[in-house]
SERO-4910 file (N, C-alpha, C, O; in steps of 0.05 Angstrom, whole numbers):
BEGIN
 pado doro    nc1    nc2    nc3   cac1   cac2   cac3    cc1    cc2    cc3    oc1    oc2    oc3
  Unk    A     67   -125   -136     77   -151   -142     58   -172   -130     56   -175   -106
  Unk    A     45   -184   -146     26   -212   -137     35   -232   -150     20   -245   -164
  Unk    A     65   -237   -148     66   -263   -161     69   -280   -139     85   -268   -125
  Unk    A     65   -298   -130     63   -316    -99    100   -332   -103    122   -333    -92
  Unk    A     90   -341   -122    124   -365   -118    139   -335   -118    144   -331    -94
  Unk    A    146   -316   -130    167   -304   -127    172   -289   -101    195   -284    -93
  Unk    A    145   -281    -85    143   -275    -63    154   -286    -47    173   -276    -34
  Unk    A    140   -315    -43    150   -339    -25    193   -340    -32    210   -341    -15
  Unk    A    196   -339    -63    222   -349    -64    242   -322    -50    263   -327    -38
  Unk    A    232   -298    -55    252   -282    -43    255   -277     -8    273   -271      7
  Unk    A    227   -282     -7    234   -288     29    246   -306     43    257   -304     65
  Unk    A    242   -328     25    262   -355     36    291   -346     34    307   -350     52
  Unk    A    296   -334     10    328   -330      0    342   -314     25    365   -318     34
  Unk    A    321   -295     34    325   -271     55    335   -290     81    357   -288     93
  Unk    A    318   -304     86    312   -327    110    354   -344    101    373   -339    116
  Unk    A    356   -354     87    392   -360     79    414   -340     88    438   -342     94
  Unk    A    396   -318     86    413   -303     90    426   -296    121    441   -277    127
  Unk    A    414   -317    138    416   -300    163    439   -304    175    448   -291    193
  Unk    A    451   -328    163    483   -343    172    500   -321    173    511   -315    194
  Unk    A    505   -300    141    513   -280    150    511   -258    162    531   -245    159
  Unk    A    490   -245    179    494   -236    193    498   -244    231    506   -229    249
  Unk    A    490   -267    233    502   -275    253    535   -279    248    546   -276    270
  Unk    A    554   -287    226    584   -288    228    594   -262    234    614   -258    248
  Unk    A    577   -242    219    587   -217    227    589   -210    252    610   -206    263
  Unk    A    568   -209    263    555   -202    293    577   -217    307    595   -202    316
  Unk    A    582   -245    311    602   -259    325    633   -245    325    648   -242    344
  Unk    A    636   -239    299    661   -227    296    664   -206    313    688   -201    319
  Unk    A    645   -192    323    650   -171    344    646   -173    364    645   -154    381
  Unk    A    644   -209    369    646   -213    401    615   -213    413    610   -208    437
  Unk    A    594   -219    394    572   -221    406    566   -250    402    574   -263    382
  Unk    A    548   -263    428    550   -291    433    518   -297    421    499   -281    418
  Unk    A    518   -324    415    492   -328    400    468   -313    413    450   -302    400
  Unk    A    471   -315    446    450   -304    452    446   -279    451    422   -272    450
  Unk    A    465   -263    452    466   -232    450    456   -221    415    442   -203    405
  Unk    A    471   -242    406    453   -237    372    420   -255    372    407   -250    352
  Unk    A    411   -267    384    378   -270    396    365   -252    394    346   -248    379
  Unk    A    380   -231    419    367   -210    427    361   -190    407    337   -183    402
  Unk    A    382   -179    393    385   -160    373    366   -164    355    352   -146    345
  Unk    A    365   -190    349    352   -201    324    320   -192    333    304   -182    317
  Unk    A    316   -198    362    288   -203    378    278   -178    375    256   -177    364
  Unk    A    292   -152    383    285   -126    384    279   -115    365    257   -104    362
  Unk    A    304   -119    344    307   -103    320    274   -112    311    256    -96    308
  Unk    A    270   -139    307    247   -149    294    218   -134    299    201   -125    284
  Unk    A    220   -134    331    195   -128    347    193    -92    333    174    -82    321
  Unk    A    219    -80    342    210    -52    334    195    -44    313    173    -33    313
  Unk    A    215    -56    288    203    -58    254    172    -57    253    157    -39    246
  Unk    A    163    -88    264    140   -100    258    123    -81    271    106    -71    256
  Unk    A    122    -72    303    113    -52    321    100    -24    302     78    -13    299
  Unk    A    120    -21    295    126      9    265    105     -1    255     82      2    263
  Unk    A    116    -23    225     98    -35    202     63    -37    208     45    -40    191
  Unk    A     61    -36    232     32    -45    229     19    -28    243     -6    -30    240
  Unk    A     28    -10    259     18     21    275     13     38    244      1     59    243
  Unk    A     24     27    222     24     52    193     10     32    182    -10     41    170
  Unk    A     10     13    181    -16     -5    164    -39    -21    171    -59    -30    158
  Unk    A    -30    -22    198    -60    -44    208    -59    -44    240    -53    -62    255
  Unk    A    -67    -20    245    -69    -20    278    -87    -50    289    -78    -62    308
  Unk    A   -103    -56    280   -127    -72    288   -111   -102    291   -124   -123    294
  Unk    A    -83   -100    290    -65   -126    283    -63   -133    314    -64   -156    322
  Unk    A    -58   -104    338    -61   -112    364    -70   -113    377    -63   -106    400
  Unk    A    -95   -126    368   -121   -124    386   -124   -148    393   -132   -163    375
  Unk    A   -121   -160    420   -125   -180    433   -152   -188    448   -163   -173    464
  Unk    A   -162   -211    441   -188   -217    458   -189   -212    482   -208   -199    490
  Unk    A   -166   -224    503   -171   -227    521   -141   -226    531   -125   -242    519
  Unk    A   -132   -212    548    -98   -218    566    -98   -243    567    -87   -247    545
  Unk    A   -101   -259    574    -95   -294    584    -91   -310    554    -86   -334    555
  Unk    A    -94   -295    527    -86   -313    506    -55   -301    495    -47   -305    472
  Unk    A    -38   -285    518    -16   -272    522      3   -304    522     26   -305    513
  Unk    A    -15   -331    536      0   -347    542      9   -363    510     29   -377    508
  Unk    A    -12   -357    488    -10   -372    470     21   -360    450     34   -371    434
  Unk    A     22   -340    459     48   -322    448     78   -324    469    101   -318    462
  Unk    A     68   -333    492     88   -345    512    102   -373    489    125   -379    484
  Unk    A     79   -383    482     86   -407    475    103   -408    448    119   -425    441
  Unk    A     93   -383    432    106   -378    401    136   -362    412    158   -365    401
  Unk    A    133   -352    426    157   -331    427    183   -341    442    207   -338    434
  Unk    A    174   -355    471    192   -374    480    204   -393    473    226   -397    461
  Unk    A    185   -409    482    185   -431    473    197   -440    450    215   -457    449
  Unk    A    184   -426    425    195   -432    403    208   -418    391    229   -427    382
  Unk    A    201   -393    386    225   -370    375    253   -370    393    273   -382    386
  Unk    A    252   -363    405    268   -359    424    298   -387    428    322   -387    435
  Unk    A    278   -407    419    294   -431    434    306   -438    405    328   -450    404
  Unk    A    295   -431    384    303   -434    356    319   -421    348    334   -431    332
  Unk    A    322   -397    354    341   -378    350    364   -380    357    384   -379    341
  Unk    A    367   -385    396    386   -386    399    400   -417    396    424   -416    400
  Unk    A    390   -443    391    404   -460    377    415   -469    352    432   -487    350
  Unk    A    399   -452    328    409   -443    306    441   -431    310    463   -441    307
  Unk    A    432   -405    317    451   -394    327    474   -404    336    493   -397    321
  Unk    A    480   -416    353    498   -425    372    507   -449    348    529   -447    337
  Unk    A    490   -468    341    500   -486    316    517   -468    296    538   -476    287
  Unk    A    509   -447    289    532   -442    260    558   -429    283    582   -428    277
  Unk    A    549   -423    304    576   -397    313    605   -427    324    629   -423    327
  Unk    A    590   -455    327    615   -472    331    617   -491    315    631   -511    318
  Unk    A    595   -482    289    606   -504    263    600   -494    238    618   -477    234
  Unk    A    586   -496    219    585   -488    201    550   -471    178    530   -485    175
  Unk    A    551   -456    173    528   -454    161    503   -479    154    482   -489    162
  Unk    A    524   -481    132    509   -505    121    499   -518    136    475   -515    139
  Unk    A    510   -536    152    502   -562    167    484   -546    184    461   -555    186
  Unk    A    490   -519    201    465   -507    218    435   -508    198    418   -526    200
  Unk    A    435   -489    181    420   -492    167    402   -520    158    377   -522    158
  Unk    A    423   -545    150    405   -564    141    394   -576    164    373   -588    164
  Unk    A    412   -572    189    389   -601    203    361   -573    211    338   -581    214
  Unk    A    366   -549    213    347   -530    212    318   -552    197    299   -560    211
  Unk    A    321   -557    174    304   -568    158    284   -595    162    266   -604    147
  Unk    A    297   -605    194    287   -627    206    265   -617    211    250   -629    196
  Unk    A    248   -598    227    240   -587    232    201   -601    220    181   -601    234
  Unk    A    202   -610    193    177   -611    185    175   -645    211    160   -650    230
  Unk    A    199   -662    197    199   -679    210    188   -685    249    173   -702    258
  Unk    A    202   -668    261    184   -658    290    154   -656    289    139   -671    302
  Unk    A    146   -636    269    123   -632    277    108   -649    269     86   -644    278
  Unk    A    110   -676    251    100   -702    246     94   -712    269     71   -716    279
  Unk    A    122   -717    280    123   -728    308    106   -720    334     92   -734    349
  Unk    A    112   -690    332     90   -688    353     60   -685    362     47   -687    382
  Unk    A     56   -675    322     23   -684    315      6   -710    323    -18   -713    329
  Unk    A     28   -731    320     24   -756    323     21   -760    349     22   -784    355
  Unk    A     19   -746    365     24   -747    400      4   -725    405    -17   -734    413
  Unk    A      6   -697    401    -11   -687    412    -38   -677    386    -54   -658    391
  Unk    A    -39   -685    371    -65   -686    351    -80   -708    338    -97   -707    320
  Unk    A    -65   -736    352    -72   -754    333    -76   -756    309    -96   -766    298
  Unk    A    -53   -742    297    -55   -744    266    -43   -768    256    -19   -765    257
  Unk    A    -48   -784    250    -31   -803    230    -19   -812    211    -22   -808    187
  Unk    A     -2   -828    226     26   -829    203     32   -841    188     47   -858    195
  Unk    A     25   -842    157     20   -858    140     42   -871    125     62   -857    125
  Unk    A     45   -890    114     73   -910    105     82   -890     91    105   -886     99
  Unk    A     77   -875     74    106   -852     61    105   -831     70    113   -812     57
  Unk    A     96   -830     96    106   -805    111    131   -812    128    152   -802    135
  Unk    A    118   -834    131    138   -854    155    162   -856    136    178   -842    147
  Unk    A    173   -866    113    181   -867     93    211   -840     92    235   -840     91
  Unk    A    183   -815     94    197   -785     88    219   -783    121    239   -770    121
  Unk    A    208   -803    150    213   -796    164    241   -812    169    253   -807    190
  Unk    A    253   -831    149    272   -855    145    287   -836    130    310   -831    138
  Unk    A    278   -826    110    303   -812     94    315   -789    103    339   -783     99
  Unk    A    294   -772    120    309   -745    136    325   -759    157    347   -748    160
  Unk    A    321   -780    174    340   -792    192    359   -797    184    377   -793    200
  Unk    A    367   -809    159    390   -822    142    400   -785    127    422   -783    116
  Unk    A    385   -766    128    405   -744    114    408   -731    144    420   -710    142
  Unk    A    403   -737    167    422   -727    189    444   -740    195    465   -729    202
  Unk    A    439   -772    193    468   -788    201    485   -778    174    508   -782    178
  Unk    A    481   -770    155    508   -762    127    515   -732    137    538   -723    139
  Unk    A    487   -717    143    504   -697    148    526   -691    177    544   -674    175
  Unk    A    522   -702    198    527   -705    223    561   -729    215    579   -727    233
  Unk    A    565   -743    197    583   -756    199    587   -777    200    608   -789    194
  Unk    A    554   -791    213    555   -820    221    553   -841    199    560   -864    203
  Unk    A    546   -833    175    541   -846    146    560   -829    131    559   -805    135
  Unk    A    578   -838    113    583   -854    118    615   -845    146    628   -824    149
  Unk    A    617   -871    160    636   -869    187    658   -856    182    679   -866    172
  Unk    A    655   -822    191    682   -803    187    664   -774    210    647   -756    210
  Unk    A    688   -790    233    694   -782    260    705   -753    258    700   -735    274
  Unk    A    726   -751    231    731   -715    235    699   -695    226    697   -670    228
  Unk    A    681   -709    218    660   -694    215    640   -681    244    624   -662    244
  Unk    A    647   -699    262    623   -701    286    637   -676    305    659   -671    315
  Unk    A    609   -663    302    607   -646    327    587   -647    343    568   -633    337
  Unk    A    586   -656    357    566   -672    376    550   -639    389    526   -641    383
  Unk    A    552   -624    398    539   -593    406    531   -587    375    507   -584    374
  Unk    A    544   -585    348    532   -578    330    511   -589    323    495   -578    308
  Unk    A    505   -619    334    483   -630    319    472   -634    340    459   -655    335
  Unk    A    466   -627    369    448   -622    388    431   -601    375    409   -604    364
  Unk    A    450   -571    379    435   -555    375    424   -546    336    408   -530    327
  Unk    A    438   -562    326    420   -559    296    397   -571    296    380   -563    280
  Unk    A    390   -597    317    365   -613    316    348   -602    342    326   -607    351
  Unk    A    367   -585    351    346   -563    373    333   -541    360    310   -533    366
  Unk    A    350   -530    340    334   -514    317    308   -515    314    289   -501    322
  Unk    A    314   -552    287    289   -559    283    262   -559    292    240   -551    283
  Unk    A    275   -576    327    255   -574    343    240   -552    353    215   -552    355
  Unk    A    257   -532    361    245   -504    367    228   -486    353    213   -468    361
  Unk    A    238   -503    308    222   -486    294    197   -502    301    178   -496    315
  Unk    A    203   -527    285    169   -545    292    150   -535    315    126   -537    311
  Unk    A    160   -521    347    139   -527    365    124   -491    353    100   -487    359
  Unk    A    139   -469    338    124   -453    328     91   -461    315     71   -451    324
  Unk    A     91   -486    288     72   -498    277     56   -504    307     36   -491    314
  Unk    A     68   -526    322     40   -534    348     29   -512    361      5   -508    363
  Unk    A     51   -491    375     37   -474    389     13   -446    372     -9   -438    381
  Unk    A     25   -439    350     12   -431    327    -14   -445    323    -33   -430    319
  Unk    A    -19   -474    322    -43   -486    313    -59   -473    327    -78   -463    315
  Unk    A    -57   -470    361    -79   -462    378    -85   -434    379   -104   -423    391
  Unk    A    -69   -424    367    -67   -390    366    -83   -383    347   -101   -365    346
  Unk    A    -75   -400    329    -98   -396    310   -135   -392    307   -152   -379    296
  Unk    A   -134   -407    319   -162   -409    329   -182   -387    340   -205   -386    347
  Unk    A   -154   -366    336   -172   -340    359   -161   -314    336   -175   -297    325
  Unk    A   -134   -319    334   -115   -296    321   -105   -302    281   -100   -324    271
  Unk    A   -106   -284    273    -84   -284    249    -60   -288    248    -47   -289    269
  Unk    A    -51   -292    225    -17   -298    234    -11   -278    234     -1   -274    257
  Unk    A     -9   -258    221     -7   -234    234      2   -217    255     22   -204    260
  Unk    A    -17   -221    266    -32   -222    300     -1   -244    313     19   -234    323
  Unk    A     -6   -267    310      8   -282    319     41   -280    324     56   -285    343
  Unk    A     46   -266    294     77   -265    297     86   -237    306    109   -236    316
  Unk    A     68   -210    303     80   -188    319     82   -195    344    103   -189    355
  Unk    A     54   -214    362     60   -211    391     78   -236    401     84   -240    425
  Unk    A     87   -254    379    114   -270    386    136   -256    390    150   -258    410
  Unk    A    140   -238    366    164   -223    374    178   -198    397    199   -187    406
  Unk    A    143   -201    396    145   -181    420    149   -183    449    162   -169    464
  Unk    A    133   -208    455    148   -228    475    166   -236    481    172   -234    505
  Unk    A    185   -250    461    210   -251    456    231   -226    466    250   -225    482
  Unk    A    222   -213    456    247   -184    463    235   -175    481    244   -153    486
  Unk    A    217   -182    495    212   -175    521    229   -190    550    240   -180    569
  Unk    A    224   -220    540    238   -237    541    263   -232    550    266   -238    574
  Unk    A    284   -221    538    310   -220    537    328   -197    546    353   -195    548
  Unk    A    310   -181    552    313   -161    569    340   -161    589    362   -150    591
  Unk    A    321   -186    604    358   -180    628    378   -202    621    395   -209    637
  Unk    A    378   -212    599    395   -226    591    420   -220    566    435   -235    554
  Unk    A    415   -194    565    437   -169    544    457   -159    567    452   -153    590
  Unk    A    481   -159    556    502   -143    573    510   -123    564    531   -122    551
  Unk    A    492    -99    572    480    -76    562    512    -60    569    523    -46    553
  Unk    A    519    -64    586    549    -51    592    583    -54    573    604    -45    563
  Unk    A    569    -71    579    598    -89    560    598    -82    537    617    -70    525
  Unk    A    568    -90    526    564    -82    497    563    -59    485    574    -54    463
  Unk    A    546    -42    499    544    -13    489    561      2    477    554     19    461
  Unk    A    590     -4    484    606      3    458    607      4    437    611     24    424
  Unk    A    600    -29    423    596    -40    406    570    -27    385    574    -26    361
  Unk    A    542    -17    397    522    -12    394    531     14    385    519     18    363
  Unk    A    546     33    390    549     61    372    562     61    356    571     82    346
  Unk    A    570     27    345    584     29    306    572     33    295    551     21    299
  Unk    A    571     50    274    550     46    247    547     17    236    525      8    231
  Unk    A    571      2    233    568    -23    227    555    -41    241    543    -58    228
  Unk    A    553    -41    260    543    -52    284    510    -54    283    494    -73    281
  Unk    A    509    -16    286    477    -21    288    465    -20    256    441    -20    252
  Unk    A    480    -19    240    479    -38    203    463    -63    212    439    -66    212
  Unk    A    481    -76    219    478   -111    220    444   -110    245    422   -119    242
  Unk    A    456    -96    264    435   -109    290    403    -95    278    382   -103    289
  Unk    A    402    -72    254    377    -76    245    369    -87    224    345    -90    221
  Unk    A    390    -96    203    387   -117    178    378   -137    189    358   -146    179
  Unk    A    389   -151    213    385   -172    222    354   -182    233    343   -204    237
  Unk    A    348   -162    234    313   -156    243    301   -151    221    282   -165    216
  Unk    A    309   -128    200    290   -119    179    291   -145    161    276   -164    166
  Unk    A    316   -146    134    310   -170    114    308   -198    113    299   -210     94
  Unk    A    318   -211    140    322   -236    135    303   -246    159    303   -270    166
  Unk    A    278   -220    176    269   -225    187    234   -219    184    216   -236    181
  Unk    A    232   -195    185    208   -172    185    203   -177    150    183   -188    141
  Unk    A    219   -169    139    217   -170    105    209   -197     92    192   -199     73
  Unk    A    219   -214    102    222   -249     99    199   -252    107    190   -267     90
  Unk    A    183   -248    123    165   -253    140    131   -243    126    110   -256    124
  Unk    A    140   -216    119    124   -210    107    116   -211     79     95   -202     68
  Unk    A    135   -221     69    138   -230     36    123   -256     35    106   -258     18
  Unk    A    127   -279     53    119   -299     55     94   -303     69     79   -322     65
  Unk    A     91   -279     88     57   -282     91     36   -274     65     18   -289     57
  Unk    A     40   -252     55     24   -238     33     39   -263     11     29   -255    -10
  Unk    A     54   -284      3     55   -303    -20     26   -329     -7      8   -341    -20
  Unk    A     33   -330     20     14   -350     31    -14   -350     25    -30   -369     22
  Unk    A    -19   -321     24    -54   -320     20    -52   -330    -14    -65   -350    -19
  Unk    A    -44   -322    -27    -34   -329    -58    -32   -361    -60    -36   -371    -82
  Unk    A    -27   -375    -43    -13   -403    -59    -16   -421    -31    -12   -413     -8
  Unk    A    -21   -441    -37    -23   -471    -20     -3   -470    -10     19   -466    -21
  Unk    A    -11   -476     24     14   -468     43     35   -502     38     58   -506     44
  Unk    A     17   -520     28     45   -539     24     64   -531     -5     84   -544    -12
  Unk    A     56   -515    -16     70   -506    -44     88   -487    -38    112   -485    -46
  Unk    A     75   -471    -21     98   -447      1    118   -461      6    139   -457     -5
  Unk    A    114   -482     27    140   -503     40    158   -505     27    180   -499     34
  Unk    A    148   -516     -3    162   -524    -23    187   -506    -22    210   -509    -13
  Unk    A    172   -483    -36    184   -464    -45    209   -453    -27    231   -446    -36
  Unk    A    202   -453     -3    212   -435     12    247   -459     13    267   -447     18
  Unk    A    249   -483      8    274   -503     19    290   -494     -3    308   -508    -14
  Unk    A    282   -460    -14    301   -443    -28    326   -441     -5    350   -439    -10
  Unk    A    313   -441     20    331   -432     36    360   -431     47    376   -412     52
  Unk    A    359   -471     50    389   -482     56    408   -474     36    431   -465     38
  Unk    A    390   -479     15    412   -470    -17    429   -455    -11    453   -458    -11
  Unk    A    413   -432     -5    423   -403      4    438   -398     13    453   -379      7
  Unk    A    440   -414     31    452   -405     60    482   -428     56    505   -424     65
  Unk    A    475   -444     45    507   -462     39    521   -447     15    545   -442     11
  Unk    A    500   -442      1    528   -420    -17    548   -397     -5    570   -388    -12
  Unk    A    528   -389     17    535   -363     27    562   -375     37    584   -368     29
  Unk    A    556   -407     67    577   -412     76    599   -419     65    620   -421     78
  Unk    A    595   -425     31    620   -439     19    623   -416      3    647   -412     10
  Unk    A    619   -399    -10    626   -380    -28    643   -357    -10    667   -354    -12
  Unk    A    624   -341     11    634   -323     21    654   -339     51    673   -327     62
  Unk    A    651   -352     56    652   -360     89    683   -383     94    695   -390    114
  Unk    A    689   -393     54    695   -413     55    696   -436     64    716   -450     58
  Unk    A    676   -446     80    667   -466     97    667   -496     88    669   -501     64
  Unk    A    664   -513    103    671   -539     86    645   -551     82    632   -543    101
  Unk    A    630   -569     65    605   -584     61    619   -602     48    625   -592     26
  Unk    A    628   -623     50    632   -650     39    608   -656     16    589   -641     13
  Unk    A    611   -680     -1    589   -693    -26    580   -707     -5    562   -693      2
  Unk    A    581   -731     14    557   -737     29    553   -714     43    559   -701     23
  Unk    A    549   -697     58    539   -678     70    517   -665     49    495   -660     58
  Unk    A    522   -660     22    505   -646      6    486   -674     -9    471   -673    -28
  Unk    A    492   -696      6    476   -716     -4    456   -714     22    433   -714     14
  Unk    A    457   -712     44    449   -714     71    418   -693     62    394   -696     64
  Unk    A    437   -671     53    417   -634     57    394   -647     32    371   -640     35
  Unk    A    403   -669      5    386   -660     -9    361   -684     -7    342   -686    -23
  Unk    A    367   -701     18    354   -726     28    340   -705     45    317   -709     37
  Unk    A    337   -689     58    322   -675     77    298   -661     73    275   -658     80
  Unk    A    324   -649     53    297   -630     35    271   -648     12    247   -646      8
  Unk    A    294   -666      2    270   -686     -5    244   -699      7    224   -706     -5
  Unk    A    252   -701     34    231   -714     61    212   -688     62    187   -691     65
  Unk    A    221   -668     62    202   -642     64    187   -642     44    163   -645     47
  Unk    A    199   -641     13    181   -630     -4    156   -656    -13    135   -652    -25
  Unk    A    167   -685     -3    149   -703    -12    127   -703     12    103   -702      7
  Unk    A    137   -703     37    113   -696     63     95   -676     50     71   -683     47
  Unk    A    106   -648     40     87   -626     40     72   -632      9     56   -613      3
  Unk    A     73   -648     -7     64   -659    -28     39   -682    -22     18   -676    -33
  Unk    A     38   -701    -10     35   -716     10      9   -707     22    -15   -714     23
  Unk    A     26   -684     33      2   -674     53    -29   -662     31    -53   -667     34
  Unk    A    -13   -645     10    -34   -631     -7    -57   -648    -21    -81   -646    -22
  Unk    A    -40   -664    -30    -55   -689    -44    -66   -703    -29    -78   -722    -40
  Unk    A    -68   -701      4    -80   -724     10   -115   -709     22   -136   -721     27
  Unk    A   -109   -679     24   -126   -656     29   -146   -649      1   -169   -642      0
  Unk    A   -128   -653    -17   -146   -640    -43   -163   -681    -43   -187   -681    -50
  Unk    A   -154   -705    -38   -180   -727    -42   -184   -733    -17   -182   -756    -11
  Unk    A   -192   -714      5   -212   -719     31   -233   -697     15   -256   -704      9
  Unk    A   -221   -667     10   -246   -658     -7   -261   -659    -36   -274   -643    -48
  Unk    A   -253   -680    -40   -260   -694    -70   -283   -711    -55   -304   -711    -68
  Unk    A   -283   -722    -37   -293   -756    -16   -314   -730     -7   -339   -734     -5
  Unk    A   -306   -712     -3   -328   -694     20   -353   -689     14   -367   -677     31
***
């Protein structure tokens, strides 16, 4: 299969999918962070596997001390993304986890603009007015309806964001040495290194010898993680990574059907006005961005 959009579209779809297996996981009494972990391991093992049978040369590190640039992907940002995603759908709702999830391009504007001096041009600035205005609809504050606000839900949905965005910064510098590749086995590997003494290996271990159980705690690693992951790297070499972007804001879709179809969950018409103001700020940024790359090398 080399078709890139379809690549890109089924890993995003995978990526929607993850709401449900964290509802499941909760249902058995596992706390966002204990589904972190699962997620952290299951991932690390898979990928560990996948590339010992296809590309040993994936763990080959220059030097121990660029261990810190994967501190910075796996902590920092995996880690801190996960478990505020997380924790956002387990005390509110898919959807809304998911969409402010999507803030996320918006951050890394912000912090380019601070630590890369990149600049922020009037319709970026623009993209960064309308994702603000689809968090106050989705959050409740636009229009004024107080039974909507969950003040922890929209901490940690815009902790999401943030956590995904500092992946892009800390990634930029990783790059420079490593593949993504490279990059994302030894994030995850960090990660579930990470988390180690923070599983309640006692308590839980019951739980761990369901079939259902360890169902979910390796789905949760393999398709919506490892699979997703790697569908969307092999679409990336294929297709302009702002066209990827595009593609990929298959995701919220996803993931709000899941919450309203399967989950019965509530999304209000401003709320799905909020998600499609967000995604709009994304797809015109990453539009934006391409066009403004394809006439610097037109000028070049």
């Amino acid at each position: 299969m080399r078709n890139p959009v379809l690549l890109i579209a089924i890993g995003a779809t995978l990526w929607g999918t993850i709401g449900w297996y964290v509802r499941h996981l909760n249902a058995y009494g596992f706390t966002p962070m204990e589904v972190v972990t699962l997620r952290m391991w299951s991932t690390a093992l898979l990928l560990i596997v996948y590339f010992i049978c296809t590309s040993p040369s994936t763990f080959r590190l220059n030097a121990m001390k660029d261990v810190l640039y994967f501190i910075g992907t796996g902590i920092c940002s995996i880690l801190f993304f996960n478990y505020s995603l997380f924790s956002a759908i387990h005390i509110s709702t898919i959807p809304i986890a998911t969409t402010l999830l999507y803030t996320a391009p918006a951050f890394v504007t912000i912090l380019s603009f601070f630590l890369f001096k990149e600049p922020i041009t009037r319709m970026v600035f623009l993209s960064l007015i309308v994702t603000f205005i689809g968090i106050c609809l989705v959050s409740g504050l636009l229009p004024f309806n107080p039974s909507l606000w969950n003040v922890k839900a929209i901490i940690f949905g815009l902790g999401a964001g943030l956590g995904f965005s500092l992946y892009s910064i800390f990634g930029k510098f990783a790059l420079r040495k490593y593949s993504s590749t490279t990059i994302t086995l030894y994030t995850f590997i960090i990660a579930a290194v990470a988390m180690i003494p923070f599983f309640p290996y006692k308590e839980k271990s019951i739980y761990l010898t369901e079939p259902k159980v360890i169902l979910l705690a390796i789905g949760i690693g393999l398709l919506p993680t490892a699979v997703a992951f790697l569908l969307f790297t092999y679409g990336l070499q294929l297709i302009e990574a702002s066209k990827a972007a595009i593609i990929s804001t298959i995701e919220p879709i996803v993931a709000i059907l899941i919450g309203l179809i399967i989950f019965k969950e509530v999304f209000t018409m401003s709320q799905f006005i909020g998600m499609m103001c967000i995604i709009t700020a994304v797809i015109y940024t990453q539009w934006h961005q391409h066009k403004r790359t394809i006439s610097y090398q037109a000028t070049s």
